[in-house]
BALOBA-1460 file (C-alpha; in Angstrom, 3 decimals):
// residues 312
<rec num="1" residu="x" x="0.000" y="0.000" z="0.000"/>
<rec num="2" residu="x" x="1.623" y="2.970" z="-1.056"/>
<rec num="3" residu="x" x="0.887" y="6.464" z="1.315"/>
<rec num="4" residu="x" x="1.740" y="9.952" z="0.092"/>
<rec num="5" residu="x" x="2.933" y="11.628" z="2.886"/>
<rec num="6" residu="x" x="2.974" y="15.701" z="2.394"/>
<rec num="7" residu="x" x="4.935" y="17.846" z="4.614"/>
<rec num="8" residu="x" x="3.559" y="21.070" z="4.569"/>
<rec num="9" residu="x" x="4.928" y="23.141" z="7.185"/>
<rec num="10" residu="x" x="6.838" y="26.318" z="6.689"/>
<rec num="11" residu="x" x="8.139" y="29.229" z="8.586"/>
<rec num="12" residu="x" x="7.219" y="32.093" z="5.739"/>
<rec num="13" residu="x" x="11.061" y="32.778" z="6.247"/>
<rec num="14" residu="x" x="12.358" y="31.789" z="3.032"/>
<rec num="15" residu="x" x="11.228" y="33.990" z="0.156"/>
<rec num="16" residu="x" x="10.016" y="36.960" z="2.612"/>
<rec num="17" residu="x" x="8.191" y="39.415" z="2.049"/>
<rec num="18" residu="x" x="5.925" y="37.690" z="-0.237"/>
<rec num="19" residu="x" x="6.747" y="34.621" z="2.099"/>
<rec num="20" residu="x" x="5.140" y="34.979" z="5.615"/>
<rec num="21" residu="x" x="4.699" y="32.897" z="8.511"/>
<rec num="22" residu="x" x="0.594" y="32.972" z="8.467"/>
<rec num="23" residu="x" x="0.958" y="32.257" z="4.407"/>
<rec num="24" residu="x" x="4.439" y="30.533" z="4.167"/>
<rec num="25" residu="x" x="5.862" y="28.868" z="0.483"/>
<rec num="26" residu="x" x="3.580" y="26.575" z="-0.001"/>
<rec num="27" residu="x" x="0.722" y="28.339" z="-0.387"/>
<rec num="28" residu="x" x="1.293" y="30.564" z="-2.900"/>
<rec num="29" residu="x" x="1.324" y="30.068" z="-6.616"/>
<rec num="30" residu="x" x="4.391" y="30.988" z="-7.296"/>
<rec num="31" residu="x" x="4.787" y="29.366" z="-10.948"/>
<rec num="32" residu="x" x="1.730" y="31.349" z="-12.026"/>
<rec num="33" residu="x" x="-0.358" y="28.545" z="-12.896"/>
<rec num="34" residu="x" x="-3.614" y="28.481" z="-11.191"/>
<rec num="35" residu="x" x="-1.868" y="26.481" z="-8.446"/>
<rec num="36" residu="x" x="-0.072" y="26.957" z="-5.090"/>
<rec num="37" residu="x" x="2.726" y="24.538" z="-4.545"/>
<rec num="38" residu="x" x="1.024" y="22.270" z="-1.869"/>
<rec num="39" residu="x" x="-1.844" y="22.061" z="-4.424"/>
<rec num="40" residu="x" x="0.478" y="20.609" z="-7.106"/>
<rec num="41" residu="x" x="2.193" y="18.589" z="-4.594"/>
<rec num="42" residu="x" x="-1.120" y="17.384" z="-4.141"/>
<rec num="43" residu="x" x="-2.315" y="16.429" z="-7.633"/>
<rec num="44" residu="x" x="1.064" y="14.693" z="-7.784"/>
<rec num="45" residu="x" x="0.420" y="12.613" z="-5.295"/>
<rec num="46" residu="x" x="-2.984" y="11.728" z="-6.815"/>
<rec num="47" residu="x" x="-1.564" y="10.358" z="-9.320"/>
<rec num="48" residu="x" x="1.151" y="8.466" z="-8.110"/>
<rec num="49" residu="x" x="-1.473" y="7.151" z="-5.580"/>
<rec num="50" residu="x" x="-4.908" y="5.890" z="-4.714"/>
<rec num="51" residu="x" x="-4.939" y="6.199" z="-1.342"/>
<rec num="52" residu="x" x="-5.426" y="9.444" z="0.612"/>
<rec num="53" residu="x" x="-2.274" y="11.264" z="1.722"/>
<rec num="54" residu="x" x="-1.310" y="12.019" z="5.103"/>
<rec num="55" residu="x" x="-0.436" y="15.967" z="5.598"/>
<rec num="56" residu="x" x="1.547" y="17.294" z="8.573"/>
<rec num="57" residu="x" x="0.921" y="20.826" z="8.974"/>
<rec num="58" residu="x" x="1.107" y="23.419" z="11.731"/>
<rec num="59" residu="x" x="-2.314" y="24.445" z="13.147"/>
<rec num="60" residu="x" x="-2.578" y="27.748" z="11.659"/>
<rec num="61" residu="x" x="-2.645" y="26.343" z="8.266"/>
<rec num="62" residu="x" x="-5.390" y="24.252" z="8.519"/>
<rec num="63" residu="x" x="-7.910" y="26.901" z="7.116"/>
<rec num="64" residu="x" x="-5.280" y="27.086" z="3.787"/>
<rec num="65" residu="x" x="-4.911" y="23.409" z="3.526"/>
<rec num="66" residu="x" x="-9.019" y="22.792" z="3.177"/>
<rec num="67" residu="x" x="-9.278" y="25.647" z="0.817"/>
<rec num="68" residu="x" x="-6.630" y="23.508" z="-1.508"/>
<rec num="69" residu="x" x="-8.385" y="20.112" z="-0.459"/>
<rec num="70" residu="x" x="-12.009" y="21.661" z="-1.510"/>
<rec num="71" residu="x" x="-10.383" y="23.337" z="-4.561"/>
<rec num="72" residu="x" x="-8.996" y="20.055" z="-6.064"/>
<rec num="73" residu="x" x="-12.292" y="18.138" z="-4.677"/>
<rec num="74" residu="x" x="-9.900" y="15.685" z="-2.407"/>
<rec num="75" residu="x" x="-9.500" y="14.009" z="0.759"/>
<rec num="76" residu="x" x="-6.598" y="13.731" z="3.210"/>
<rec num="77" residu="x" x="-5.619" y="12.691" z="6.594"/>
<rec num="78" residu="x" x="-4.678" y="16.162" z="8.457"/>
<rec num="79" residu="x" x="-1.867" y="15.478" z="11.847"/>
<rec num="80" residu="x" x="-1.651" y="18.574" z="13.455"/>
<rec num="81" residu="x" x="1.764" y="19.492" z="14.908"/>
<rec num="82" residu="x" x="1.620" y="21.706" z="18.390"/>
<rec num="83" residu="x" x="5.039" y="22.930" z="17.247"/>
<rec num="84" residu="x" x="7.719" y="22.693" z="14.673"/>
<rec num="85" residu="x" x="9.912" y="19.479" z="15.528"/>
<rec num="86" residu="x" x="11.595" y="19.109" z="12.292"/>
<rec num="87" residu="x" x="10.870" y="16.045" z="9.245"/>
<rec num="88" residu="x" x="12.167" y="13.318" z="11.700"/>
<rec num="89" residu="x" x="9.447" y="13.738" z="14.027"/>
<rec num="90" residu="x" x="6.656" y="14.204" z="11.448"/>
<rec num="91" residu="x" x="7.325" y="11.320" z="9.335"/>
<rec num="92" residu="x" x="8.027" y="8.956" z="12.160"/>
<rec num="93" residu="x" x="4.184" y="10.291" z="13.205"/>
<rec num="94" residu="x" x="3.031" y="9.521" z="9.496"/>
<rec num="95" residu="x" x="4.364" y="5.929" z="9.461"/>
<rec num="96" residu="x" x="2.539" y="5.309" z="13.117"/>
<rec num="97" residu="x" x="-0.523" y="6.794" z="11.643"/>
<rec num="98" residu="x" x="-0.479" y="4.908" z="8.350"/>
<rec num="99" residu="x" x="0.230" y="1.562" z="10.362"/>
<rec num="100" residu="x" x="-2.613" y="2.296" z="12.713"/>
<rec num="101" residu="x" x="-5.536" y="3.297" z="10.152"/>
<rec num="102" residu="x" x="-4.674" y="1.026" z="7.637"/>
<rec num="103" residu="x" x="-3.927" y="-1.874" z="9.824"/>
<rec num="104" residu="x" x="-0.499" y="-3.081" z="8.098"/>
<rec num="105" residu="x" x="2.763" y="-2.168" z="6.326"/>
<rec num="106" residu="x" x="2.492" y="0.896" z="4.284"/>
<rec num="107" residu="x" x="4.908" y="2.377" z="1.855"/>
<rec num="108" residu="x" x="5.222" y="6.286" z="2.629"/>
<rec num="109" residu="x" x="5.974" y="8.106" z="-0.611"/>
<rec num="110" residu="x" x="7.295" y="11.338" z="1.398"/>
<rec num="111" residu="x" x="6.700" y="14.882" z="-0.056"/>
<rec num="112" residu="x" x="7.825" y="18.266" z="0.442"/>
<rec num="113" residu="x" x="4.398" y="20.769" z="-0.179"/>
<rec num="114" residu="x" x="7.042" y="23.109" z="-2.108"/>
<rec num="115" residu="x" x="8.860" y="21.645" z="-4.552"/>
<rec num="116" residu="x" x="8.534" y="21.778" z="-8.248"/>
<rec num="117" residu="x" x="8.314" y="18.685" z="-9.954"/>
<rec num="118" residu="x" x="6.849" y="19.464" z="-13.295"/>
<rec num="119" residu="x" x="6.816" y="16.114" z="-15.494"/>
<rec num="120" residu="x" x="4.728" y="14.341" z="-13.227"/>
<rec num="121" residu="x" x="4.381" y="11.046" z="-15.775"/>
<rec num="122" residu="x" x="8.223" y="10.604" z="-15.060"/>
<rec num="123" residu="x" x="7.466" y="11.521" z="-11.751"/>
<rec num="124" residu="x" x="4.901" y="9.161" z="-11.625"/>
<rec num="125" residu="x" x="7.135" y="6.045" z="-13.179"/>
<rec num="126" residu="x" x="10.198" y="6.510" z="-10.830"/>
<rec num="127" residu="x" x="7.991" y="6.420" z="-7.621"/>
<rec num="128" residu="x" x="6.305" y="2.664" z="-9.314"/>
<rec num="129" residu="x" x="10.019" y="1.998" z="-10.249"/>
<rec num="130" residu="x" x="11.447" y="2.977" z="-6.593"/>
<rec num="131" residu="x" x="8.427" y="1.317" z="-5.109"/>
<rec num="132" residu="x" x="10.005" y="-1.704" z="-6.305"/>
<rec num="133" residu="x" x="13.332" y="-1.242" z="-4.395"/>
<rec num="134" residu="x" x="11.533" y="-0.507" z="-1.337"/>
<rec num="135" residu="x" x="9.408" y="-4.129" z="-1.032"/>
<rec num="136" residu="x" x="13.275" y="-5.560" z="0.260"/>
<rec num="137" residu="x" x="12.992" y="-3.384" z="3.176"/>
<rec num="138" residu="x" x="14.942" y="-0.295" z="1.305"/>
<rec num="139" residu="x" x="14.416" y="3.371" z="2.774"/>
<rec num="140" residu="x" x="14.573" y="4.726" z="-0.935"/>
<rec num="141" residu="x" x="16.276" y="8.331" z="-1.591"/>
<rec num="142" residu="x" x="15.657" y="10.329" z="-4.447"/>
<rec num="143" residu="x" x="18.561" y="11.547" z="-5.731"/>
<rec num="144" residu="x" x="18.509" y="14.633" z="-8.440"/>
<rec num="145" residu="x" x="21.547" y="15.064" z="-11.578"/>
<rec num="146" residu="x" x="22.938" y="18.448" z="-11.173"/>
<rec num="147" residu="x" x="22.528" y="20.604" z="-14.217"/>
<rec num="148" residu="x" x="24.715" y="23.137" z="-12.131"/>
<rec num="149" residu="x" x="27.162" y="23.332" z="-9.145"/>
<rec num="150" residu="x" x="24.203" y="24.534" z="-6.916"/>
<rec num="151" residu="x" x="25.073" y="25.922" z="-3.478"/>
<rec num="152" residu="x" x="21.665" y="25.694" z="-1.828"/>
<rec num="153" residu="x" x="21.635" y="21.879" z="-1.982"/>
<rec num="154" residu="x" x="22.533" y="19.062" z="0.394"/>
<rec num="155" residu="x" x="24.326" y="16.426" z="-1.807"/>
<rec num="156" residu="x" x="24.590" y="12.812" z="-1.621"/>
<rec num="157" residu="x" x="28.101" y="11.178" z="-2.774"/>
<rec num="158" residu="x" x="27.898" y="8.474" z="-4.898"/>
<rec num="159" residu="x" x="30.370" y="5.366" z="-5.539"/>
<rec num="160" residu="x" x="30.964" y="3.854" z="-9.533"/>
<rec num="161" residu="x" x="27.878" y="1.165" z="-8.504"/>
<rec num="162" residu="x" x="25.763" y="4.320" z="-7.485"/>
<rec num="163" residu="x" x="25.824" y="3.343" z="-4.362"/>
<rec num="164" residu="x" x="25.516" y="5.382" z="-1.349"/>
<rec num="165" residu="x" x="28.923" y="6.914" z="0.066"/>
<rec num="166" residu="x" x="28.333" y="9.205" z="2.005"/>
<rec num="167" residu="x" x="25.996" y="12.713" z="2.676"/>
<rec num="168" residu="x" x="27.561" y="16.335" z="2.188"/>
<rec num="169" residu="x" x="25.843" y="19.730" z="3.841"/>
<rec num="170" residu="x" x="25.325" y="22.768" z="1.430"/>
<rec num="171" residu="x" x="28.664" y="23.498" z="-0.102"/>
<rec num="172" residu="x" x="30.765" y="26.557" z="-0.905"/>
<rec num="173" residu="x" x="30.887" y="27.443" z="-4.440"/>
<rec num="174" residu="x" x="34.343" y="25.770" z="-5.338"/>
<rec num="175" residu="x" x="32.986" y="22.566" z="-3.458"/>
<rec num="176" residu="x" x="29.666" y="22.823" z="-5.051"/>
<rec num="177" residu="x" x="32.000" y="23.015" z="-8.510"/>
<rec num="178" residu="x" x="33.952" y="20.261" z="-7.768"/>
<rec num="179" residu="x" x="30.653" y="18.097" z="-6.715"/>
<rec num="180" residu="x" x="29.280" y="18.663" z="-10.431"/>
<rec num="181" residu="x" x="32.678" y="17.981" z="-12.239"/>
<rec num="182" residu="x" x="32.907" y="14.413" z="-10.379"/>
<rec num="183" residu="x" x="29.562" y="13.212" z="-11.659"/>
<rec num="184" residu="x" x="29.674" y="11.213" z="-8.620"/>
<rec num="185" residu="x" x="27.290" y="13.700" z="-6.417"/>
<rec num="186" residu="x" x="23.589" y="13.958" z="-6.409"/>
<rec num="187" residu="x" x="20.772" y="16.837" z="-4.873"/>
<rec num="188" residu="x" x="19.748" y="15.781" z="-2.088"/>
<rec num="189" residu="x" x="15.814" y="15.825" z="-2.761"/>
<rec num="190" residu="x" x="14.259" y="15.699" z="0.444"/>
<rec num="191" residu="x" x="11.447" y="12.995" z="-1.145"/>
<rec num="192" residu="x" x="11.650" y="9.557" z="-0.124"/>
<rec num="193" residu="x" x="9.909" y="6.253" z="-0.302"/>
<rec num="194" residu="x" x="9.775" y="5.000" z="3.422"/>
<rec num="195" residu="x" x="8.219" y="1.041" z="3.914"/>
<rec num="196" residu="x" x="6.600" y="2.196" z="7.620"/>
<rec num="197" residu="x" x="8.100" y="-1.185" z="9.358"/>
<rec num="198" residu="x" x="12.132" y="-0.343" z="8.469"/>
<rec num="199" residu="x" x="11.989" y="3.447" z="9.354"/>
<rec num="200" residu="x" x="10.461" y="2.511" z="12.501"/>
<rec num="201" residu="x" x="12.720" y="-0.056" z="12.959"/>
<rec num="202" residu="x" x="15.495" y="2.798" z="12.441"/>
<rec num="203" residu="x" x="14.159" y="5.532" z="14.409"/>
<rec num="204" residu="x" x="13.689" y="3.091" z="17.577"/>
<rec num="205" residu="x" x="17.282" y="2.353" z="17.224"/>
<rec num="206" residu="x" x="18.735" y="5.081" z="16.040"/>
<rec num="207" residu="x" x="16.574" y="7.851" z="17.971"/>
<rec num="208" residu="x" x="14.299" y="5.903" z="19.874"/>
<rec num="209" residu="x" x="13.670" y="9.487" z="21.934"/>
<rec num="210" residu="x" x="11.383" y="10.490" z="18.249"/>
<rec num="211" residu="x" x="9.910" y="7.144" z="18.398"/>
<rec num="212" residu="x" x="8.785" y="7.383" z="22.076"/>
<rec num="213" residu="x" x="7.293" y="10.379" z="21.906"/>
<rec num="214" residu="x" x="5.546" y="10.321" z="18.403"/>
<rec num="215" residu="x" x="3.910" y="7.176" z="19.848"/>
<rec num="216" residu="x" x="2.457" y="9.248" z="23.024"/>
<rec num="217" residu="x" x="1.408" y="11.912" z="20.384"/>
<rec num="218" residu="x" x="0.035" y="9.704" z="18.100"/>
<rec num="219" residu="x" x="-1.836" y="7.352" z="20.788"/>
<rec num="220" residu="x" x="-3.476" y="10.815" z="22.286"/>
<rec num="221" residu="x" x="-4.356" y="12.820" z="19.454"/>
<rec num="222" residu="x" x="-7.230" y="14.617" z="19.468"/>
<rec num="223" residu="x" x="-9.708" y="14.460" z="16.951"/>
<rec num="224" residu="x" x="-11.093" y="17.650" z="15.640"/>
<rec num="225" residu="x" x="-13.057" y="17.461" z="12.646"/>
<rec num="226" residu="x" x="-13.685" y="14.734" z="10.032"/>
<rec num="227" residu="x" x="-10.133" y="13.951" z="8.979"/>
<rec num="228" residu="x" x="-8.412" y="16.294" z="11.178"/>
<rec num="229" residu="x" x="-6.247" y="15.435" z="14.504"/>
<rec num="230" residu="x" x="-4.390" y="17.568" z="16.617"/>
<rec num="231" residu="x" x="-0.992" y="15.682" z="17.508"/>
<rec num="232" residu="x" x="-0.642" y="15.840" z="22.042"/>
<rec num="233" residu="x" x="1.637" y="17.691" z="23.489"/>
<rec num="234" residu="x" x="4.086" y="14.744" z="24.071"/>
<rec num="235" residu="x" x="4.889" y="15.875" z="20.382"/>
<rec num="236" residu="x" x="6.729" y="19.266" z="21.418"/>
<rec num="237" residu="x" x="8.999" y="16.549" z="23.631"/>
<rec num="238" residu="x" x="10.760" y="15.171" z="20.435"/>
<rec num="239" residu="x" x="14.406" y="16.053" z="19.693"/>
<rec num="240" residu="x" x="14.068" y="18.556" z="16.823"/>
<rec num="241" residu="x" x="16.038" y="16.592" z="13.773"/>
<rec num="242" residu="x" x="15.843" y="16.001" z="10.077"/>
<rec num="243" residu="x" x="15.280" y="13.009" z="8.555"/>
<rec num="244" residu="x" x="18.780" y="12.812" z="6.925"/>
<rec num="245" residu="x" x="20.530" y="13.255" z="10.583"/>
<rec num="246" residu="x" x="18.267" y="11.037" z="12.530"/>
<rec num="247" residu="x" x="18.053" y="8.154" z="10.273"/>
<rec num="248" residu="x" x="19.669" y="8.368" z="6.937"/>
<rec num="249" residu="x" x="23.436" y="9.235" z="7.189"/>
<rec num="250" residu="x" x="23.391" y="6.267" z="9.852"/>
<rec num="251" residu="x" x="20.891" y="3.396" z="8.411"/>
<rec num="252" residu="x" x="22.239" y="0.304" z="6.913"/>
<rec num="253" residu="x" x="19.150" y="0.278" z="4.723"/>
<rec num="254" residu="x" x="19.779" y="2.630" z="2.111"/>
<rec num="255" residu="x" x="18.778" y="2.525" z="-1.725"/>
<rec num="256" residu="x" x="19.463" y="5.149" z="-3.860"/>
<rec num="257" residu="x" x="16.858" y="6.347" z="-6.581"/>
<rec num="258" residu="x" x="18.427" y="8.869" z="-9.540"/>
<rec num="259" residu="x" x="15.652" y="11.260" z="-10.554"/>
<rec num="260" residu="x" x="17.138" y="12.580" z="-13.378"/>
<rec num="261" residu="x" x="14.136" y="15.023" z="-14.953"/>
<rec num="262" residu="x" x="13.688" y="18.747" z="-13.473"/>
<rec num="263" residu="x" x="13.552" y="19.425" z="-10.020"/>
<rec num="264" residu="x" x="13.804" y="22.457" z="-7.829"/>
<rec num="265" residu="x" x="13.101" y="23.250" z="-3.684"/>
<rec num="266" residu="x" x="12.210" y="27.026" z="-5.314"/>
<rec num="267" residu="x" x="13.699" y="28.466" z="-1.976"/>
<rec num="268" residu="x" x="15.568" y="31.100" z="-3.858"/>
<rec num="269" residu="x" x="14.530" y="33.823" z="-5.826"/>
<rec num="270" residu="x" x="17.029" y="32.947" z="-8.310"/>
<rec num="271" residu="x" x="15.469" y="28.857" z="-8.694"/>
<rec num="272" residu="x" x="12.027" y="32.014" z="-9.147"/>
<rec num="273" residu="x" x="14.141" y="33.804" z="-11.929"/>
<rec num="274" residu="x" x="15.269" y="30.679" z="-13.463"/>
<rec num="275" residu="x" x="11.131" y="29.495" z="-13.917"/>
<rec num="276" residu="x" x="9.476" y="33.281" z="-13.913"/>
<rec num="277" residu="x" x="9.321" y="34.272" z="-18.065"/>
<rec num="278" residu="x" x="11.818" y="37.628" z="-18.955"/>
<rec num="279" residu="x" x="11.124" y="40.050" z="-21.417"/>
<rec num="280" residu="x" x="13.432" y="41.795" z="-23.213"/>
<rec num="281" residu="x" x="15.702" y="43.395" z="-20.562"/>
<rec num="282" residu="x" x="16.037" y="40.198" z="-18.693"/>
<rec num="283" residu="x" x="13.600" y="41.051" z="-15.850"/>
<rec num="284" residu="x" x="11.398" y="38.304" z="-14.613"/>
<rec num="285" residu="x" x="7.330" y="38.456" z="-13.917"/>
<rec num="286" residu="x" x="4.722" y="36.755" z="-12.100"/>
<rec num="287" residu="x" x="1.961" y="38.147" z="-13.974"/>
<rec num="288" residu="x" x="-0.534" y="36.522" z="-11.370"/>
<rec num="289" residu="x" x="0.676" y="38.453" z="-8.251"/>
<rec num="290" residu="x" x="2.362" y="41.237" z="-10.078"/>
<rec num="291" residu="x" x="5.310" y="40.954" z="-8.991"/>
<rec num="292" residu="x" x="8.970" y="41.619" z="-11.063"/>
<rec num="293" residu="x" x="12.583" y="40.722" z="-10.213"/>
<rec num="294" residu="x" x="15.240" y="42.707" z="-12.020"/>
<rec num="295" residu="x" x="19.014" y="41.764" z="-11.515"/>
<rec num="296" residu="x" x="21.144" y="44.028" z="-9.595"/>
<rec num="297" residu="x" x="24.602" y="44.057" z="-8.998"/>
<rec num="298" residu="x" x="23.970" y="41.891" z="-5.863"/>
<rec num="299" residu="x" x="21.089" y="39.744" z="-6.376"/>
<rec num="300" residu="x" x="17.355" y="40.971" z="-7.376"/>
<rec num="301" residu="x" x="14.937" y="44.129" z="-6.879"/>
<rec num="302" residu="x" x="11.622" y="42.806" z="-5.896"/>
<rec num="303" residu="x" x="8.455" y="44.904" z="-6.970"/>
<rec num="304" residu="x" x="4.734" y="44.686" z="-6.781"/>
<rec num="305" residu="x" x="2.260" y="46.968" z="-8.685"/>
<rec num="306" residu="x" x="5.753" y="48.734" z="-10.234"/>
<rec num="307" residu="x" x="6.183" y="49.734" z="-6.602"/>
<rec num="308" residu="x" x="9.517" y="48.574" z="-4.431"/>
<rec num="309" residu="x" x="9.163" y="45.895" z="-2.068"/>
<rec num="310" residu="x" x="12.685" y="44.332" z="-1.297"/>
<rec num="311" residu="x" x="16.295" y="44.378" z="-2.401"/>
<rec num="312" residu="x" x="16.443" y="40.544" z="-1.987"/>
């Protein structure tokens, strides 16, 4: 059984000031398509999957997540998260959820609510294809082909057999050069394909303080609407860690996936410049919000309306 799993929390930090922390990333349409990210992430899923997806979100966005549910005329299992712990805690709260309702092993097909992912029929075919590597018992990275020596990234290291060697933090620029030259480092993605029984398996040894508490939180949620839960308190308890730290740069369980079709986190506005159309003096609009970025000497001029909004 295969679970889409949609992280949609957000601080409104990245991207400020049309970024804020009551209408963060992910719920803005910021490839001027009708759309707001989590809404594409979304009809993704749909069509990778059948069954509903499980979204962790922060209170204050339920209201925006059931506008985009009633939008696209879907369903979804809503956790609640009394604070921010981090992607360790949330998934290892999806996978106990997913077990629970559902009664058995479930594959979690882990999204970020922000990313663009636009050819969604390859996206589609690698999750079957990496589906596949996770029935041995595989916690299955996705793992993007530079097209440039990208700062902003995590990176995964790769051996000749594309196998996993080891996990690199955002680089400088010269190490961020030297990653793409090798051909032997990957983007991190930050999308997985979990089977529920091995990451719990990892998290109880590896950090079995996440697993103790996301069990209390889990076993005394609250339920607050039809499809809606509120995560206990026991949740604020967890450690605050990523995925990556918790469980991946440790596990013995590792498959590697290479996604190698377009990708992007959009947490820069230059990944915005890079999708937003130019015209003729190379300045970038989002004709939807009315918004322009024009190159300066040290980044971008943001405007709205023609007026000034940031130097960011």
């Amino acid at each position: 059984m295969l679970v889409p799993v949609i992280l949609a929390g957000g601080h409104g930090t990245r991207l400020a000031p049309i970024s804020t922390p009551d209408h963060p990333k992910p719920f803005l349409d910021l490839l001027d398509c009708g759309h707001t990210l989590f809404e594409l992430t979304l009809l993704r899923a749909k069509q990778a999957s059948v069954e509903r997806p499980i979204i962790i979100a922060a209170s204050k966005h339920l209201s925006l997540i059931q506008a985009s549910l009633g939008k696209l005329q879907l369903q979804a299992h809503i956790l609640l998260e009394p604070c921010a712990r981090n992607t360790a805690p949330a998934i290892t709260c999806a996978a106990l959820f997913a077990e629970q309702i559902y009664a058995q092993e479930c594959h979690l097909l882990v999204l970020a609510a922000d990313h663009s992912i636009p050819d969604t029929d390859y996206f589609c075919t690698s999750v079957a294809q990496a589906n596949l590597q996770a029935q041995g018992g595989k916690l299955v990275l996705f793992g993007i082909r530079p097209n440039s020596p990208e700062t902003g990234y995590g990176y995964i290291e790769i051996d000749s057999n594309k196998q996993i060697v080891a996990f690199h933090e955002k680089p400088d620029q010269n190490t961020a050069q030297a990653y793409f030259t090798s051909g032997h480092h990957l983007w991190n993605s930050g999308f997985f394909l979990l089977p529920s029984q091995r990451l719990l398996a990892e998290i109880s040894f590896l950090a079995p303080a996440i697993k103790n508490t996301c069990q209390a939180a889990i076993s005394h949620r609250e339920a607050l609407s039809e499809g809606v839960w509120g995560l206990s308190i026991e949740f604020s308890q967890s450690p605050a860690m990523s995925i990556d730290y918790a469980v991946m740069e440790h596990s013995q369980h590792l498959a590697l996936y290479g996604y190698d079709s377009a990708w992007s986190d959009l947490g820069t506005w230059q990944a915005l410049y890079a999708y937003w159309p130019k015209n003729q003096q190379g300045i970038a609009y989002h004709s939807g919000l009315n918004l322009t970025l024009t190159p300066t000497h040290s980044g971008f001029r943001l405007t709205q309306n023609r007026n000034w909004l940031a130097d960011v």
